[in-house]
Structure formats: C-alpha cells, structure tokens
C-alpha positions in Angstrom: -20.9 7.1 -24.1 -24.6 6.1 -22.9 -25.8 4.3 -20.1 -29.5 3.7 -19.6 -29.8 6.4 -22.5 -27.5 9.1 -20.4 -24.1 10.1 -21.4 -21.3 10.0 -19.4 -18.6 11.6 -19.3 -16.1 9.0 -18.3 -15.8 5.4 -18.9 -13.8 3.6 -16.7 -13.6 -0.4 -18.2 -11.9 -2.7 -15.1 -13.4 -3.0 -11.7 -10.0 -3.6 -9.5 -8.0 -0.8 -7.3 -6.9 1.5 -10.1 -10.4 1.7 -11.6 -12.8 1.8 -9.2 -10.1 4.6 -7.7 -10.7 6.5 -10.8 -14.3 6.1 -10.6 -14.1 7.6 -7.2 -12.1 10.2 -7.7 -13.7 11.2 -10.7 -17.3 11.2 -9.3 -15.9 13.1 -6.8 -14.7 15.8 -9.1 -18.2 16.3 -10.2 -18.1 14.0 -13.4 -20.5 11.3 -14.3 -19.3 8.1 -14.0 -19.7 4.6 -15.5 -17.5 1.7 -14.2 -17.6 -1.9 -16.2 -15.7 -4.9 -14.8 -16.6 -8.1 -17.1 -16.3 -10.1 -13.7 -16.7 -9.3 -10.0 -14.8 -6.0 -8.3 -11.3 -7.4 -7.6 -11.2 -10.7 -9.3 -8.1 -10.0 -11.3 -4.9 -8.5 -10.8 -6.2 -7.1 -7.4 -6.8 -10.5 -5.8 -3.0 -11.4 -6.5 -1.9 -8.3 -4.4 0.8 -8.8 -1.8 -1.8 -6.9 0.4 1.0 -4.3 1.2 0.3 -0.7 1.8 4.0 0.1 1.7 6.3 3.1 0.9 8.8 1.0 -1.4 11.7 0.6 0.8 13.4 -1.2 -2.2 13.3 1.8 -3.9 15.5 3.7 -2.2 18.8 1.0 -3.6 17.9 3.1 -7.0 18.0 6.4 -5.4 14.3 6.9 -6.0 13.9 9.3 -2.9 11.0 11.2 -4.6 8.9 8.0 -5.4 9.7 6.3 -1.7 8.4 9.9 -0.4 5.2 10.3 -2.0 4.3 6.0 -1.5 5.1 6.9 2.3 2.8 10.5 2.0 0.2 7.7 0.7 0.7 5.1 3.0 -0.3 8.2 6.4 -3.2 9.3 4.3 -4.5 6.1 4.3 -3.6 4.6 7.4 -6.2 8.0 8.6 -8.3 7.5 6.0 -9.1 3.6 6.5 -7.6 2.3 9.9 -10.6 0.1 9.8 -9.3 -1.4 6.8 -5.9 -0.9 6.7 -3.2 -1.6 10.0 0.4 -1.3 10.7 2.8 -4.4 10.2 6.0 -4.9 11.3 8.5 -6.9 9.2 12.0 -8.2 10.2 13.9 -8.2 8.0 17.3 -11.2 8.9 20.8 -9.4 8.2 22.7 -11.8 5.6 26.2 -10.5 5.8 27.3 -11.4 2.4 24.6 -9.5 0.5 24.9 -6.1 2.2 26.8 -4.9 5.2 24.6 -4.0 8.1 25.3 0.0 8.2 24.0 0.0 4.5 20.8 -1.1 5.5 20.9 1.1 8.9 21.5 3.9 6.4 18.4 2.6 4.4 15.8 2.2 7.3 17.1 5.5 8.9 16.3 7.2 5.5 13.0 5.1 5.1 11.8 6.4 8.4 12.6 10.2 7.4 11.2 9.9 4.2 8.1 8.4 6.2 8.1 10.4 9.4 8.4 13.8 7.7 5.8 16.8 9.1 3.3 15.8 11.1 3.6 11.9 10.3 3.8 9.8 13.5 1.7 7.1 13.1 4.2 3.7 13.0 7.0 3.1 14.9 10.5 4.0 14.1 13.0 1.1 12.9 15.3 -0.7 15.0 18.0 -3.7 15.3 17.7 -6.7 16.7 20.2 -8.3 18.1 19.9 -12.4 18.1 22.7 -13.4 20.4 20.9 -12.0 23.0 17.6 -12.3 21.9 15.0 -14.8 22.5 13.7 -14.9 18.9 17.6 -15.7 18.1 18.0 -19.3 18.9 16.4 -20.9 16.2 18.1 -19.1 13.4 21.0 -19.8 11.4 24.1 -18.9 13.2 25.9 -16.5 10.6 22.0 -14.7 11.2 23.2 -12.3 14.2 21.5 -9.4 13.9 17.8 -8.4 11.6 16.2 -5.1 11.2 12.8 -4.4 12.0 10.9 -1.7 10.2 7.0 -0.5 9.7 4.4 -0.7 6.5 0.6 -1.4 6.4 -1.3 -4.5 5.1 -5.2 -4.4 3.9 -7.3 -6.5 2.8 -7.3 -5.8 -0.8 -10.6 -7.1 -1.8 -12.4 -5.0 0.7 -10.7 -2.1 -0.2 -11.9 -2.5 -3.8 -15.2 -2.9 -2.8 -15.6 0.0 -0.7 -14.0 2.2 -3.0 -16.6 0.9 -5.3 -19.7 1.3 -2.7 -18.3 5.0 -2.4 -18.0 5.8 -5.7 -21.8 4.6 -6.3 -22.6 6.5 -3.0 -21.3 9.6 -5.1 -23.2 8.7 -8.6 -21.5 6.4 -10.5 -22.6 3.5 -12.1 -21.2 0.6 -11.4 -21.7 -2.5 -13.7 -20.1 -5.7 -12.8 -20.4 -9.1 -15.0 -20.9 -7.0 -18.1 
C-alpha cells in the first residue's frame, strides 16, 4: 500500500475506537501506519457508545468469568492510563423481586468486585446495599422497590477518547487521513 509514494505496512480503513486503537498499537510496535476514516474520527458507531468503560457485569449470568476478568483488568489500566478522560461512576441498580432474588445479585456484585479488585486493583469502591425503608433516596420509589444495589464502572467521553488515540498514534508516525 502507498501513501504519498511510501509503503506501508498496515492499512487500517475506519477512524472510530477499534481503528485508531489499532493504529496506535501498531505504530507503537514499530510498523508504519496509515489510518483512513471517509468522515471525521468518531462519527459512526463510536458516537452511539453508551460511554461505558465497564467490566460486563451482565456477563457473569452466562458464566463468562474469564471475559468479565479481563474487561475489569481493562477497565484499571485505563482508569491509570486516562483519569483525565475517563472517571469512576456509580450505578444503582433497584432490586425487582420478581426478576431475581436479592442474594443472586449479592452473589453477582460480590463476584464482580473480586473479579475487579484482584492483585493490586483498588481504584473504585466495593459494592453495597441500599436499604430504602430507611433511606432518604427511598421515599419516592415504588413500594415493592425495598432494597437496590450499588456497584462501580467508568464513563468517558468517547469522542475524546478517539481523538486522542488518534493524536497519539500520529505523535508515533502514523498517518492519519480523515474525509478520504
């Protein structure tokens, strides 16, 4: 592939999270690099994002212990990586009895926070009940809504994350076209 009359040795064609990623991580491998998004950085898929850096709590209903292990390995590399870009969020998360009993889901947020808190990895706070009887934050609710469970994840703002992936990757020696 050529490029102002210079091969490359990697294309990468899409200018969202996964490609300018690539881009960067290749560059960074000591390849050369071309990047091509026929619009601007992040004006596709990664503008819908939920804006979530999360560990896939979900996951864990399937048994998926491995995946929700490494997303939560991810999520501490980048929360030290990018705290100016990326912050902790807490979610709470209403207990309906009739979908699951509450010890399921204590069993699930106790496993999401070992799968998350394993080694060295401290940064967000554990999870933890709430209980709305006696709890300000209670009184507006349904009453069959007694209890909720809070946990931790990270939110960014996606955009800016693909574009200073993409400044970094040029910083390196990539090319990076946009509008082509």
């Amino acid at each position: 592939m050529a490029t102002d009359g210079h091969d490359v040795d990697l294309l990468v064609v899409g200018g969202g999270i996964n490609g300018v990623g690539i881009a960067r991580d290749a560059v960074g491998r000591g390849l050369s690099v071309l990047l091509c998004e026929q619009d601007d950085l992040a004006g596709h898929t990664s503008s819908a994002s939920t804006k979530l850096i999360h560990g896939g709590l979900r996951y864990l209903e399937q048994y998926e212990f491995s995946l929700v292990g490494k997303a939560l390995t991810e999520r501490e590399v980048l929360l030290r990586a990018a705290p100016h870009i990326i912050w902790p969020l807490r979610f709470v998360l209403p207990h309906e009895p009739h979908l699951r009993p509450a010890w399921m889901i204590r069993v699930g947020m106790w496993l999401y926070d070992r799968l998350g808190q394993a080694g060295d990895r401290r940064l967000l706070p554990r999870s933890d009940t709430v209980h709305f009887p006696s709890h300000a934050a209670g009184a507006a609710l349904k009453p069959h809504i007694r209890r909720a469970f809070v946990y931790s994840d990270a939110w960014t703002q996606d955009a800016r994350m693909v574009v200073l992936n993409a400044m970094d990757a040029r910083a390196r020696g990539a090319t990076v076209r946009t509008r082509t």
